[in-house]
FIKOLGU-203836 format. One record per residue (C-alpha): x, y, z; chain; residue in three letters; residue number from 1. Coordinates in steps of 0.2 Angstrom, whole numbers, plus 5000, padded with zeros to 4 digits. Layout:
% FIKOLGU-203836
NUVEX   px   py   pz zator seke tipa
NUVEX    X    Y    Z     A  ALA  NUM
...
***
This chain:
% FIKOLGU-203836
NUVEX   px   py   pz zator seke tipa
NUVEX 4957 5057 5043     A  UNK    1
NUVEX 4965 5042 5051     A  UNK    2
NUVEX 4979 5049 5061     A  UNK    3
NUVEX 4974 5068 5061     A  UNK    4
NUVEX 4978 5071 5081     A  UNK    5
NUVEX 4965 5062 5092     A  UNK    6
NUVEX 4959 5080 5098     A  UNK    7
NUVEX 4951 5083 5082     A  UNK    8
NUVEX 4942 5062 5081     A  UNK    9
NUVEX 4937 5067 5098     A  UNK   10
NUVEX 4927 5082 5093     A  UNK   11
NUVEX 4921 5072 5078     A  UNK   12
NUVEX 4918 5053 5086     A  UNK   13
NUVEX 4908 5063 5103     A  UNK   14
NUVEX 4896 5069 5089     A  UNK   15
NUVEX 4894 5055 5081     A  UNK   16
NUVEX 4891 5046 5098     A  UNK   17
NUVEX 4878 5058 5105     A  UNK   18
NUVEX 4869 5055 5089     A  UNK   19
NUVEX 4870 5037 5094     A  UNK   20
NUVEX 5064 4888 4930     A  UNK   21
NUVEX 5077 4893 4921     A  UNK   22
NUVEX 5095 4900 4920     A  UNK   23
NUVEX 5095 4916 4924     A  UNK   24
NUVEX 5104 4931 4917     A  UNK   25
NUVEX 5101 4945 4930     A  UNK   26
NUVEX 5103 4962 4926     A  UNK   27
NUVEX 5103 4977 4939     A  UNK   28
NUVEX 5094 4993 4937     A  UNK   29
NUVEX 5099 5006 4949     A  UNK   30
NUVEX 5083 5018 4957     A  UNK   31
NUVEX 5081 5035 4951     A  UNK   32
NUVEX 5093 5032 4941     A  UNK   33
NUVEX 5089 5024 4925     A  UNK   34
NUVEX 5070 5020 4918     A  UNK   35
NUVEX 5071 5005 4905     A  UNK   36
NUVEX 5057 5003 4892     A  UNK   37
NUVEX 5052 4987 4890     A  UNK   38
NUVEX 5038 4979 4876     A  UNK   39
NUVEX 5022 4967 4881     A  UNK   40
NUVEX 5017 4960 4865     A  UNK   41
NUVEX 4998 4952 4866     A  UNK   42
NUVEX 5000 4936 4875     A  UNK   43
NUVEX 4995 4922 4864     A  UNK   44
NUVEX 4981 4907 4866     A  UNK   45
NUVEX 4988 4890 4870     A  UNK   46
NUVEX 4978 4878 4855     A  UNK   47
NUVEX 4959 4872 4863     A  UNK   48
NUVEX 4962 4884 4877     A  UNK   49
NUVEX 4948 4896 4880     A  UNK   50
NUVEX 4952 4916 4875     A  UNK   51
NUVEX 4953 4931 4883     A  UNK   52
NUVEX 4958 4950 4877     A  UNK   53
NUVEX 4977 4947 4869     A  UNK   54
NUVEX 4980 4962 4878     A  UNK   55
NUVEX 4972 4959 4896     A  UNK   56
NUVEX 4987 4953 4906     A  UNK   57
NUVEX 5001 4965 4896     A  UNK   58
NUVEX 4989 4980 4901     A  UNK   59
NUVEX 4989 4975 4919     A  UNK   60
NUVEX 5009 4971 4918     A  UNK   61
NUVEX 5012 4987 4910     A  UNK   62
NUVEX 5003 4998 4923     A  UNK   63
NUVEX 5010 4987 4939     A  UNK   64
NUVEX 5029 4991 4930     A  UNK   65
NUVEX 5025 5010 4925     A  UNK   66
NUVEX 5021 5010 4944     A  UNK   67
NUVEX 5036 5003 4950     A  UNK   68
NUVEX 5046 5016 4945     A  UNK   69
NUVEX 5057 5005 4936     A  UNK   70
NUVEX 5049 5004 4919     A  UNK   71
NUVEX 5040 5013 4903     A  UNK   72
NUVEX 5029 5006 4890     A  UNK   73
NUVEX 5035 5010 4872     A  UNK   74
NUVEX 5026 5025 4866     A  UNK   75
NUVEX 5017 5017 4850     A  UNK   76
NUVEX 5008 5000 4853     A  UNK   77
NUVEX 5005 4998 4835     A  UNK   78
NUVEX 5023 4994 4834     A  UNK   79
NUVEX 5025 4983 4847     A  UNK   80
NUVEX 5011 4973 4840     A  UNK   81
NUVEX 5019 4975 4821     A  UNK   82
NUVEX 5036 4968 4826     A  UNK   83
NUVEX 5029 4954 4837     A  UNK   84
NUVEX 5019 4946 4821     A  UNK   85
NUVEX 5035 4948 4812     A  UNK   86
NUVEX 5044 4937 4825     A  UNK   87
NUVEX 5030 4924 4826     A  UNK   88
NUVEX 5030 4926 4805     A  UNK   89
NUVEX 5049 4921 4806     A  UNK   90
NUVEX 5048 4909 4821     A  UNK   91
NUVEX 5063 4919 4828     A  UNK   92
NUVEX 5066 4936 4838     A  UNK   93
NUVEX 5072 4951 4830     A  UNK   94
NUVEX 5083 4959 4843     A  UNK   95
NUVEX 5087 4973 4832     A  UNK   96
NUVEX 5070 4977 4828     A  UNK   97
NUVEX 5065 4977 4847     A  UNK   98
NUVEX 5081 4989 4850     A  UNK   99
NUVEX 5078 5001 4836     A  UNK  100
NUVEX 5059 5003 4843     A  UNK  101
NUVEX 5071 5008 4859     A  UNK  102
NUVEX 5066 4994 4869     A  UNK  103
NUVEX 5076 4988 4883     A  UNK  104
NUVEX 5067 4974 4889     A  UNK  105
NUVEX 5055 4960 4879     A  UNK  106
NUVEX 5041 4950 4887     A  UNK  107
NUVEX 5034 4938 4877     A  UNK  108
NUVEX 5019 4927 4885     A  UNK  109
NUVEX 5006 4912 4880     A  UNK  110
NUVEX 4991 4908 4893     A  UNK  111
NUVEX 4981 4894 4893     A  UNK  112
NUVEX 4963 4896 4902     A  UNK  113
NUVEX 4954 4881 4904     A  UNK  114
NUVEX 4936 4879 4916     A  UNK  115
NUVEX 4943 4882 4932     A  UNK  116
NUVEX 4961 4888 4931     A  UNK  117
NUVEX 4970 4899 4920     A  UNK  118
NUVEX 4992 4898 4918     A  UNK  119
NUVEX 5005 4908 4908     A  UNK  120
NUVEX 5022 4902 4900     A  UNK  121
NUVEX 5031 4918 4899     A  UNK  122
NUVEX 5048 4924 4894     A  UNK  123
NUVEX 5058 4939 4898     A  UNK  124
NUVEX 5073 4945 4889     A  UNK  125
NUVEX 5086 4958 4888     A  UNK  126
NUVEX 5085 4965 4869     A  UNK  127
NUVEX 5102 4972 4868     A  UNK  128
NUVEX 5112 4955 4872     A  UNK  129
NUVEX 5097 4944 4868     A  UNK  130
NUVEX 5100 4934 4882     A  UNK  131
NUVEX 5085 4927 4893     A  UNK  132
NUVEX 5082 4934 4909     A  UNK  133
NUVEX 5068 4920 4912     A  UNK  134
NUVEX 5058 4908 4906     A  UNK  135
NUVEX 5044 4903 4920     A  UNK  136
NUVEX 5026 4895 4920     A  UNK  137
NUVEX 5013 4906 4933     A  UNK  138
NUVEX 5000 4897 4936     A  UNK  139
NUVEX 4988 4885 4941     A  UNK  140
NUVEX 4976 4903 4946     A  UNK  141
NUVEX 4959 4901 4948     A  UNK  142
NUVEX 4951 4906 4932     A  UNK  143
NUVEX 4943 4923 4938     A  UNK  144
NUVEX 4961 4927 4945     A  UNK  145
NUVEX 4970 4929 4929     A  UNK  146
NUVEX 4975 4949 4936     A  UNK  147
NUVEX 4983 4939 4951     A  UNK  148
NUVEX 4993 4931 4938     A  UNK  149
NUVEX 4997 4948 4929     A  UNK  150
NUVEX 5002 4954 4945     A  UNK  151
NUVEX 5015 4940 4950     A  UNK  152
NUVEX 5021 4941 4934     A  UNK  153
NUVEX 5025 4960 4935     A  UNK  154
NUVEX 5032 4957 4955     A  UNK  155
NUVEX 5044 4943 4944     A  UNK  156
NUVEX 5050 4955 4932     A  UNK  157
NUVEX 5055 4967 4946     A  UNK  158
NUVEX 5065 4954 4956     A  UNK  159
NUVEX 5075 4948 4943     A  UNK  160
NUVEX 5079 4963 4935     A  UNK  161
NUVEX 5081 4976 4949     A  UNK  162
NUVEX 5083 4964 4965     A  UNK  163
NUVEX 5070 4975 4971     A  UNK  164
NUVEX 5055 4967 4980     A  UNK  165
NUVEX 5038 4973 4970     A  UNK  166
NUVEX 5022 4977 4975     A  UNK  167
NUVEX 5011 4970 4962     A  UNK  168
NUVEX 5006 4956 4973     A  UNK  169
NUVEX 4998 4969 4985     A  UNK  170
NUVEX 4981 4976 4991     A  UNK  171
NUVEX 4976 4992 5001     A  UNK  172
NUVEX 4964 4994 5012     A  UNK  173
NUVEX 4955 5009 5017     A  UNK  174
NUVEX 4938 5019 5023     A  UNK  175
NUVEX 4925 5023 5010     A  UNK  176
NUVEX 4909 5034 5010     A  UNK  177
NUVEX 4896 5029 4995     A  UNK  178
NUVEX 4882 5029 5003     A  UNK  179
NUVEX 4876 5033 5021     A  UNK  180
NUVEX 4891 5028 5031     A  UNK  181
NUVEX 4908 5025 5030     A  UNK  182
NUVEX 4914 5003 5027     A  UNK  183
NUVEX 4928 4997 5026     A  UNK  184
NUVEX 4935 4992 5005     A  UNK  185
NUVEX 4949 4985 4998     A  UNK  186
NUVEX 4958 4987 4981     A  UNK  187
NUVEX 4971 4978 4973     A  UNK  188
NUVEX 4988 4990 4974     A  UNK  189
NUVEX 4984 4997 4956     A  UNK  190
NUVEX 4968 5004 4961     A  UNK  191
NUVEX 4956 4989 4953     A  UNK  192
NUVEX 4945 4977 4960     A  UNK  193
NUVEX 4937 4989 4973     A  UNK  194
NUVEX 4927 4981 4984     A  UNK  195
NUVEX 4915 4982 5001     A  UNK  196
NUVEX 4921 4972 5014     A  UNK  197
NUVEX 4909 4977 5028     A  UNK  198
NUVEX 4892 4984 5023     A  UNK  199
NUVEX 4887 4991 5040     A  UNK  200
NUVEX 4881 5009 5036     A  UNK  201
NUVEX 4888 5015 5051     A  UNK  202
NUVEX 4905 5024 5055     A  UNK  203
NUVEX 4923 5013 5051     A  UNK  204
NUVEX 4938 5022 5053     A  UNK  205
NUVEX 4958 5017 5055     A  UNK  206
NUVEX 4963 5000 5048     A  UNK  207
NUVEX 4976 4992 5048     A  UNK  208
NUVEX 4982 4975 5041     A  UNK  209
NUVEX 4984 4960 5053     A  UNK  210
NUVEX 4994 4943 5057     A  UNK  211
NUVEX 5000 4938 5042     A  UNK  212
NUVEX 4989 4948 5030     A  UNK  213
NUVEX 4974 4937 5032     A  UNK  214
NUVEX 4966 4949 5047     A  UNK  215
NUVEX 4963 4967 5047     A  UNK  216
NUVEX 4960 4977 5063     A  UNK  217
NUVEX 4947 4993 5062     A  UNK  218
NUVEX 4938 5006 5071     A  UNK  219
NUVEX 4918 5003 5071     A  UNK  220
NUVEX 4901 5010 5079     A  UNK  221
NUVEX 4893 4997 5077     A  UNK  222
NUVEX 4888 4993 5094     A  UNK  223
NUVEX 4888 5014 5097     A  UNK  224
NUVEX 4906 5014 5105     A  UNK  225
NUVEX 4920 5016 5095     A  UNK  226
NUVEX 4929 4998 5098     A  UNK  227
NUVEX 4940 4990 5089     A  UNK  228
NUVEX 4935 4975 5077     A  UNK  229
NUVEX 4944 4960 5067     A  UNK  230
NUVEX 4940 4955 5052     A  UNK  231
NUVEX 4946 4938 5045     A  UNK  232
NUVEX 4948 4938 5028     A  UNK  233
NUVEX 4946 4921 5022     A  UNK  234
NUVEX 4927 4921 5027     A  UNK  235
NUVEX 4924 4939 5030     A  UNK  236
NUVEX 4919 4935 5048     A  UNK  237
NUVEX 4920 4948 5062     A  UNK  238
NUVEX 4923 4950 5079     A  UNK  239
NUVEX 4927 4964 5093     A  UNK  240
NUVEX 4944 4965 5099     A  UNK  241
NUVEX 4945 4979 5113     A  UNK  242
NUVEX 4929 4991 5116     A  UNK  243
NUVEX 4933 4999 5132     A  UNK  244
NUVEX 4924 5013 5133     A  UNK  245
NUVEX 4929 5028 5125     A  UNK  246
NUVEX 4942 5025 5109     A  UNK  247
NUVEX 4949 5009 5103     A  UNK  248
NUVEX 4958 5017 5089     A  UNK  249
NUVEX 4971 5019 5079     A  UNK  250
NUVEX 4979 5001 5076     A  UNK  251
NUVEX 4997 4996 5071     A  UNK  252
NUVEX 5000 4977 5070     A  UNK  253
NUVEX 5021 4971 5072     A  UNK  254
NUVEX 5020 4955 5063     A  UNK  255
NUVEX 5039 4953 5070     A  UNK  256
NUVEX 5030 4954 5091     A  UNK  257
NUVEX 5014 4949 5087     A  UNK  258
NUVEX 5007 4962 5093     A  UNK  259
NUVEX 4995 4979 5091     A  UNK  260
NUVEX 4999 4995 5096     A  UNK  261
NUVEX 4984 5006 5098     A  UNK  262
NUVEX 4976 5023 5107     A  UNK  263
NUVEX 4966 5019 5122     A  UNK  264
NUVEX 4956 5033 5133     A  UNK  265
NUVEX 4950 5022 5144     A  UNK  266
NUVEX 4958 5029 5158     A  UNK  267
NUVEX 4951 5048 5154     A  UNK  268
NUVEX 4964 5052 5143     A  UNK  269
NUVEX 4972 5047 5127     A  UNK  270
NUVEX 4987 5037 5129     A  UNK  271
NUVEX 4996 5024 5121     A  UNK  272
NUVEX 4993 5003 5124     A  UNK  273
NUVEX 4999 4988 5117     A  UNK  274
NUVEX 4988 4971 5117     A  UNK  275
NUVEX 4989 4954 5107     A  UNK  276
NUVEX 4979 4950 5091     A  UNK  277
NUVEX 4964 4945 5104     A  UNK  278
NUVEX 4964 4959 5117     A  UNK  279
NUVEX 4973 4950 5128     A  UNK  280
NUVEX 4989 4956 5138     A  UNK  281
NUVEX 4985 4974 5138     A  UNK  282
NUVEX 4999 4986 5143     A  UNK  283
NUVEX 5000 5003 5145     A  UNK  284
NUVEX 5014 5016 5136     A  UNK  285
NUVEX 5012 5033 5138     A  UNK  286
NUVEX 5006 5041 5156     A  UNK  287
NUVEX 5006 5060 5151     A  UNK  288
NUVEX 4993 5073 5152     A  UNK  289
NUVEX 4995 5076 5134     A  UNK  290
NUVEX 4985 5068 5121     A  UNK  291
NUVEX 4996 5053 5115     A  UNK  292
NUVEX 4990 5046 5097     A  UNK  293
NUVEX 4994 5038 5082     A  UNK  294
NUVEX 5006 5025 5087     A  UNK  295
NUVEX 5016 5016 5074     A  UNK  296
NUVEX 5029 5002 5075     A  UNK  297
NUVEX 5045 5000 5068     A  UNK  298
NUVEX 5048 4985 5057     A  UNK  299
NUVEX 5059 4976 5074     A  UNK  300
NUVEX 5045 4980 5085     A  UNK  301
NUVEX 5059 4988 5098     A  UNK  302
NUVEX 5051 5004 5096     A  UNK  303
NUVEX 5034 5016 5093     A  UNK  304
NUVEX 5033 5032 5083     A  UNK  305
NUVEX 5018 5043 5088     A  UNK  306
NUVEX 5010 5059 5090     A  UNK  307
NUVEX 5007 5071 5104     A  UNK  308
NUVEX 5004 5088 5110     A  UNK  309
NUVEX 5016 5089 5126     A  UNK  310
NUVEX 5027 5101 5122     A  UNK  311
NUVEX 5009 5114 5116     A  UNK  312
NUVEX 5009 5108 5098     A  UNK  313
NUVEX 5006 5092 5089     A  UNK  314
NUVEX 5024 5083 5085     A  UNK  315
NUVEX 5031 5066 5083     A  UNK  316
NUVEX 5041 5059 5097     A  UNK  317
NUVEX 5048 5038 5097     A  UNK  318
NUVEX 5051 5027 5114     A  UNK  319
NUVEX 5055 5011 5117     A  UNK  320
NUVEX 5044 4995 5116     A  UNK  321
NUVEX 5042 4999 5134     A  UNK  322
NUVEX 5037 5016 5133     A  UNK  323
NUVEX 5053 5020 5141     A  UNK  324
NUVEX 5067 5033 5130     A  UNK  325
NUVEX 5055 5046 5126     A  UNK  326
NUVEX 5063 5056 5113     A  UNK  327
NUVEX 5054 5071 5102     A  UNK  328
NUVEX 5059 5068 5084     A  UNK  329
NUVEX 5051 5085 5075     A  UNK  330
NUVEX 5056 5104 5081     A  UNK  331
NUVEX 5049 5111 5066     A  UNK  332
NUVEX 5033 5115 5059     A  UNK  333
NUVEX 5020 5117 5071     A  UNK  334
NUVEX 5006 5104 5066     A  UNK  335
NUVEX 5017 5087 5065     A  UNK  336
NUVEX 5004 5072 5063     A  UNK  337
NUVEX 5001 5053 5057     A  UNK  338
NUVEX 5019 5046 5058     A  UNK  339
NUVEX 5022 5026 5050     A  UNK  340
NUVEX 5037 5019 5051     A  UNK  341
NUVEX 5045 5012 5033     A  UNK  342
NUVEX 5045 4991 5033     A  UNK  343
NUVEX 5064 4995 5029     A  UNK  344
NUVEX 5067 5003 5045     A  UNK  345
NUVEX 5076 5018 5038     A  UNK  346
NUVEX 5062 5030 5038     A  UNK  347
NUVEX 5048 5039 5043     A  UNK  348
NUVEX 5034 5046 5033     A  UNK  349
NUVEX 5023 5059 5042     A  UNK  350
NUVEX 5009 5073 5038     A  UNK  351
NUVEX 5015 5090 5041     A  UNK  352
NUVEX 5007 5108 5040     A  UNK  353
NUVEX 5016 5120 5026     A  UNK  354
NUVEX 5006 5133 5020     A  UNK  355
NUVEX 4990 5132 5030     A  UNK  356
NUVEX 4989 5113 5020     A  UNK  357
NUVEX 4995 5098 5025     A  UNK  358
NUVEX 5008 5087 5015     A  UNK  359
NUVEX 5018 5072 5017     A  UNK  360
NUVEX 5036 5070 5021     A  UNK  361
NUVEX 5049 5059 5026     A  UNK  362
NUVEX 5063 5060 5036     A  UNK  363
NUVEX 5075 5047 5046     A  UNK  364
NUVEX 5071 5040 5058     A  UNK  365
NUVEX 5080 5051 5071     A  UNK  366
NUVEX 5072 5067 5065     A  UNK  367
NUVEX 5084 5074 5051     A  UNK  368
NUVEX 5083 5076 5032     A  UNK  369
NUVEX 5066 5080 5032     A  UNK  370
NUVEX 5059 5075 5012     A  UNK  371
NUVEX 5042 5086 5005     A  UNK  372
NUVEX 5033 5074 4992     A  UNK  373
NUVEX 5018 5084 4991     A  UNK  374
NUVEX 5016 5101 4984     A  UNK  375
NUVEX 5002 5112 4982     A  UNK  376
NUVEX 4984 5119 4989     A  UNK  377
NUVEX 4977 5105 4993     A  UNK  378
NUVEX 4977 5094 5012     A  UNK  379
NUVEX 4988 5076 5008     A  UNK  380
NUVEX 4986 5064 5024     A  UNK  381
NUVEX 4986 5048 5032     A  UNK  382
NUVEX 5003 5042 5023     A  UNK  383
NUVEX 5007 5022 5024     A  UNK  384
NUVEX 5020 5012 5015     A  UNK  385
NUVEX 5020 5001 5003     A  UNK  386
NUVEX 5031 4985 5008     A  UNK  387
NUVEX 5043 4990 4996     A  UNK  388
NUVEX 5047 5006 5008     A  UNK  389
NUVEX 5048 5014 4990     A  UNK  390
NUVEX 5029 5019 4988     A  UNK  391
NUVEX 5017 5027 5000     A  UNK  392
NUVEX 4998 5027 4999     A  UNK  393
NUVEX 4992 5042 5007     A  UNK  394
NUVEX 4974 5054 5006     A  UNK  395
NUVEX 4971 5070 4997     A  UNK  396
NUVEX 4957 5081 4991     A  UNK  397
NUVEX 4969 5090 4977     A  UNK  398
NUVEX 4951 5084 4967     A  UNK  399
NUVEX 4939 5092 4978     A  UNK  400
NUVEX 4934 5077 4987     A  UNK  401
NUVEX 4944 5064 4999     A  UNK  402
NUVEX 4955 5052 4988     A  UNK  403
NUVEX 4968 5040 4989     A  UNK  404
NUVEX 4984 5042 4980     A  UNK  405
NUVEX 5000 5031 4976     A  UNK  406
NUVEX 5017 5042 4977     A  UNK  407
NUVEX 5036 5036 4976     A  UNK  408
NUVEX 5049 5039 4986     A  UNK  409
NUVEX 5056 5054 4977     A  UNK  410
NUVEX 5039 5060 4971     A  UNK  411
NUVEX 5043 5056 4953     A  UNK  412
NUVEX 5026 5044 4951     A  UNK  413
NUVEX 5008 5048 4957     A  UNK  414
NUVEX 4993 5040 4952     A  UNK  415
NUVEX 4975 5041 4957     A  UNK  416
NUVEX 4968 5025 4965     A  UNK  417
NUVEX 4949 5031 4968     A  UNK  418
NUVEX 4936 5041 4961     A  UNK  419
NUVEX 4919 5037 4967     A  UNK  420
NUVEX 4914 5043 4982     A  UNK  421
NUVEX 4923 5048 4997     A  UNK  422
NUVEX 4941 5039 5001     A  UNK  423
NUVEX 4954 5039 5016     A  UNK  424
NUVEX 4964 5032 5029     A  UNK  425
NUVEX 4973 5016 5015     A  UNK  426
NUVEX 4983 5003 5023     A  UNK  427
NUVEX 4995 4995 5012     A  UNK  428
NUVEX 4997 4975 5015     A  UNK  429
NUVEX 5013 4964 5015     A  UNK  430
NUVEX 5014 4953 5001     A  UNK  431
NUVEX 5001 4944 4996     A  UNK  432
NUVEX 5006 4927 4984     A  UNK  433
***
């Protein structure tokens, strides 16, 4: 896994080497607290515009809200469908109707796909007042982007309802096995559009997302040493950004410092370093016999959460941007691993060993009020946040194999992003519109 302590990568990565606009009318929902139904009707076709399934952008605004915790779908889709042909029958909305189908919330859309682009007028309101929350056009979207467009409409729907910041407008990125090797993928945050984004056949482990979404940083064999490599998004091109010998590994990218925080055993030993997007700039953190691993930054960049076996056992420990303040954060449990620090600064999510199986939980980021999301007989790792720092991606082979997950914050929401093959480490991205 990712961040399982560097003892165990070493072990595994020494084999592997010797083998070679609109008023608004805002209304707030309170998390955990309250989940609102709200009805998608089947968008409508603007005249002469080209068609598309009626229901392709409500399904993938249904699943974005059913994930955000906030919202469900009405239970009978036949219903929904009913009423909405009534309204357009009438040329009016039937609040009552909508509310006596239980629904909280009405979104009511019309697309317009053309060539090369594809654009939505859509129109949310609250059923019980019958006020409008919003009326918005989304759009121009290229016209093979129309689930971008579902996805910005959900991340609107979230905002103004909630005030919360959605997630819709995310992808993940993570290691996948299919074939021969392991490559580096990425998915949209619901699980779709899975794609290949390096085709090496070799080993890739440990990415993370880079300067302002449009880089990732990685861990790759490809020229037999496990260096660390960035990949620019736009065109896919690839570069090496630190291959001292031994591991380049584990990357955590500060967007606030502009710069990585990564595990270097240069030096003999695995200890922690800090460099620039380039390599450059390279300063040590850590100066401990111990193995120091799986560094992660805090949203500020002031400080690094990270793993490491000093005191006989593998716990989670903070310092300073400086590597100075060395404070252990975890006395319990004796296999404390993979910390990632929440982009709202106020927590940390970590795997932990209960049971003889490793969960994830949370706790503040001083140590107390420890959080068990996980249950069961089954290994769940490699947690990382959503940018919302209500949702965390994280591994688990509850299914036999390796697969990535989506969990909330109070464990009231998991969903299953992968199926084929073998799937691990995810990094969640910030905001992608």
């Amino acid at each position: 896994m990712k961040r399982r302590l560097l003892c165990v990568c070493i072990l595994i990565f020494s084999f592997l080497f010797s083998l070679h606009a609109q008023e608004t009318h805002e209304i707030v929902i309170k998390p955990k607290k309250y989940v609102a139904t709200i009805a998608i009707p089947p968008f409508s076709c603007k005249p002469g515009s080209e068609e598309i399934k009626s229901t392709a952008l409500p399904d993938v605004i249904y699943r974005d809200l059913e994930l955000s915790g906030f919202f469900l779908r009405p239970q009978n889709d036949k219903f929904v469908t009913d009423t909405n042909r009534s309204d357009l029958t009438a040329g009016k909305i039937d609040f009552p109707e909508w509310n006596r189908l239980g629904c909280s919330f009405l979104l009511k859309g019309e697309y317009a796909l053309n060539p090369s682009s594809i654009t939505a007028d859509c129109y949310l309101y609250d059923v019980k007042t019958g006020a409008r929350i919003f009326g918005k056009n989304f759009g121009d979207y290229p016209k093979n982007a129309w689930r971008r467009l579902a996805h910005r409409i959900s991340d609107e729907i979230v905002r103004y309802v909630t005030h919360n910041q959605g997630i819709a407008c995310s992808q993940i990125i993570y290691i996948s096995k299919l074939g021969k090797g392991k490559d580096l993928y990425i998915m949209d945050s619901d699980g779709a559009e899975q794609r290949a984004l390096t085709n090496d056949q070799n080993l890739a482990a440990a990415p993370c997302w880079g300067i302002g979404g449009t880089e990732v940083y990685y861990t790759s064999y490809k020229e037999h040493n496990p260096d660390l490599w960035a990949m620019r998004l736009a065109d896919n091109q690839t570069g090496v950004i630190s291959s001292y010998p031994g591991f380049n590994l584990s990357p955590s990218w500060c967007e606030k410092t502009q710069r990585l925080v990564l595990t270097l055993s240069k030096d003999g030993n695995s200890e922690i370093y800090t460099m620039d997007n380039r390599g450059k700039n390279l300063k040590r953190l850590t100066y401990d016999r111990a193995i120091d691993s799986s560094p992660s930054w805090s949203p500020e960049g002031n400080q690094v959460v990270f793993t490491s076996d000093r005191s006989g056992s593998p716990q989670i420990y903070v310092m300073d941007s400086e590597g100075l303040n060395v404070k252990r954060l975890t006395f319990q449990g004796s296999y404390n691993d993979s910390p990632v620090w929440s982009p709202l600064g106020d927590r940390i999510a970590f795997a932990s060993r209960k049971g003889g199986y490793f969960h994830i939980f949370l706790m503040d980021t001083n140590g107390a009020n420890w959080i068990q999301l996980t249950e069961g007989s089954s290994n769940n790792e490699d947690p990382c946040w959503a940018p919302d720092g209500r949702h965390l991606a994280f591994t688990s082979n509850r299914t036999g194999s390796p697969q990535i997950y989506v969990i909330n914050d109070d464990a009231t929401i998991l969903m299953q992003l992968t199926k084929n093959g073998k799937n691990q480490s995810p990094s969640w991205s910030p905001i992608l519109y």
